[in-house]
N, C-alpha and C positions, 0 to 999 in steps of 0.2 A: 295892636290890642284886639281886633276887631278879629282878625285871622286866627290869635288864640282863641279866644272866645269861644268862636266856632267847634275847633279843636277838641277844646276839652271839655265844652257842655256835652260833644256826642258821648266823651267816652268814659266822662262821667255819668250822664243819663244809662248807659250801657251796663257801668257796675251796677249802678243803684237798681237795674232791671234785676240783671243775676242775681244780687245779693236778696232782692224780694222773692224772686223765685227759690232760692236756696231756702227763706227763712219760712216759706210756706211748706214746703219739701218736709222739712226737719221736722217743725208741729205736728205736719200727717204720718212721721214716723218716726217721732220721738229718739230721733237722732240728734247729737251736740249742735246746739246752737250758737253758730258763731257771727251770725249774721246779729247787726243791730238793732236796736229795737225801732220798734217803726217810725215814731216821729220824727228819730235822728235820719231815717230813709227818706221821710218827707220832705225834712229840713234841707237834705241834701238835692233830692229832687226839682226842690225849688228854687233851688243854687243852680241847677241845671239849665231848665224854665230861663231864669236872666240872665245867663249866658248866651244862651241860644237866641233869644229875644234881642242880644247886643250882638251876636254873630250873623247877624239877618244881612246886615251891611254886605259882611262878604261873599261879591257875587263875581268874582272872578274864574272861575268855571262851574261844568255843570255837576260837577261832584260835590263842589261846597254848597251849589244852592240846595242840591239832594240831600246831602249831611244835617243843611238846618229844616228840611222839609222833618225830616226823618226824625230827628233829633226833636223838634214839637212835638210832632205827634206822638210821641214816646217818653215827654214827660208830661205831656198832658194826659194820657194814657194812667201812667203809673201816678199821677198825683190823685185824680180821680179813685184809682182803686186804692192806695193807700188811706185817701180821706175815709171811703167808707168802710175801711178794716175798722181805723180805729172811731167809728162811731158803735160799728158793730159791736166791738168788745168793749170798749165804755159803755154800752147799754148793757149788754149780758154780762157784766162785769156785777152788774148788781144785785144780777138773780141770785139767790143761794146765799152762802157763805165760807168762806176759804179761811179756816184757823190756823195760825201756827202750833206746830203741835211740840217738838223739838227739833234740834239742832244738836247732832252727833260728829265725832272727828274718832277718825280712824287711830290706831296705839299710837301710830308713827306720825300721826299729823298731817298724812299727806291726802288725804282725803275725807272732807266736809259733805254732811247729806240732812239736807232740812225736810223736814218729813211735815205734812200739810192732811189735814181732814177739811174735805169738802163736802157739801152736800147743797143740790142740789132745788131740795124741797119738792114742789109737784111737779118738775120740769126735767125731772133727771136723778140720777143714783146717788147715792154717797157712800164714803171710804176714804181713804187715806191713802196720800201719794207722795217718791220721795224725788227729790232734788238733787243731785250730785250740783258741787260748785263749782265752778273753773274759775277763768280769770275774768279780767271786764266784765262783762254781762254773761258770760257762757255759763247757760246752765243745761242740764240733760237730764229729763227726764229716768231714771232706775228705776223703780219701784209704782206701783198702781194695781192697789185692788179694793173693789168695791164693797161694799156690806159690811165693814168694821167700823168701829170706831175707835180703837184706842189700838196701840203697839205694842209689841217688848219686841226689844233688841240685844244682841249678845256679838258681838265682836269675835269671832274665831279664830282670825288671821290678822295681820295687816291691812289686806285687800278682800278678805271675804268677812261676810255678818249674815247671820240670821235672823230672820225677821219673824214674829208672832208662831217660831218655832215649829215652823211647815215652809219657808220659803228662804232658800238660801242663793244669794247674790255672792257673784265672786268680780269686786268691782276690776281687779286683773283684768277680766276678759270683757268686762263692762253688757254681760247680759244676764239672765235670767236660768238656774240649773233646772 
């Protein structure tokens, strides 16, 4: 039990790195997020943490004591910065206000885009941003432009729409003409 332990706290602490790195990655470039949302990162983190903390035992050579060295200090690491993500964003979560504005589905169904007006108040811009849906939690970032406040949308294709009749999306290629 104790030689698992070890095992899988490193290389679960390991995903839970990547997957944080990946899901800060994606935010600063509005790339598909497929990474979890953070608390379950946390959650997971901390599943790490007592692992490692029961893998401590195994001191049969100097690899596993380095593994749980390593292994500490690398969900201690990432719990720390996860806790203060998410106090960061539960605080600036309340600046402004983020409305729903609608929820559009392409002719064929195959494609969901929730379109949001934000505004910011004295701390920042406002406008209107859209969401593309995926599965689980995956959602991507499409659309974002500042100084509006309302839409119109028109469906052209399957995969392409236009937006307030100056910006056309071809979710096909999933960027911006």
């Amino acid at each position: 039990m104790v030689k698992q332990s070890n095992f899988w706290s490193f290389y679960l602490i390991l995903s839970c790195l990547v997957l944080g790195i990946y899901s800060f990655y994606s935010n600063v470039n509005n790339a598909r997020l497929i990474a979890p949302p953070t608390y379950i990162l946390l959650f997971l983190s901390l599943l790490a943490f007592t692992l490692c903390v029961i893998g401590f035992q195994d001191r049969r050579t100097w690899k596993t004591k380095m593994r749980s060295w390593v292994t500490l200090f690398l969900a201690l690491l990432l719990i720390i910065s996860l806790l203060f993500v998410l106090a960061f964003t539960s605080f600036f979560s309340n600046i402004g206000k983020n409305e729903h504005l609608k929820t559009i589905s392409s002719p064929n169904h195959n494609y969901t885009i929730d379109f949001y007006s934000f505004d910011a108040g004295a701390t920042g811009p406002f406008g209107v941003r859209g969401e593309l849906d995926g599965p689980l939690w995956f959602k991507k970032r499409v659309y974002y432009e500042e100084g509006v406040h309302n839409i119109t949308i028109e469906w052209e294709s399957d995969t392409t729409l236009k937006i307030n009749s100056t910006t056309t999306l071809n979710l096909g290629q999933g960027e911006e003409e």
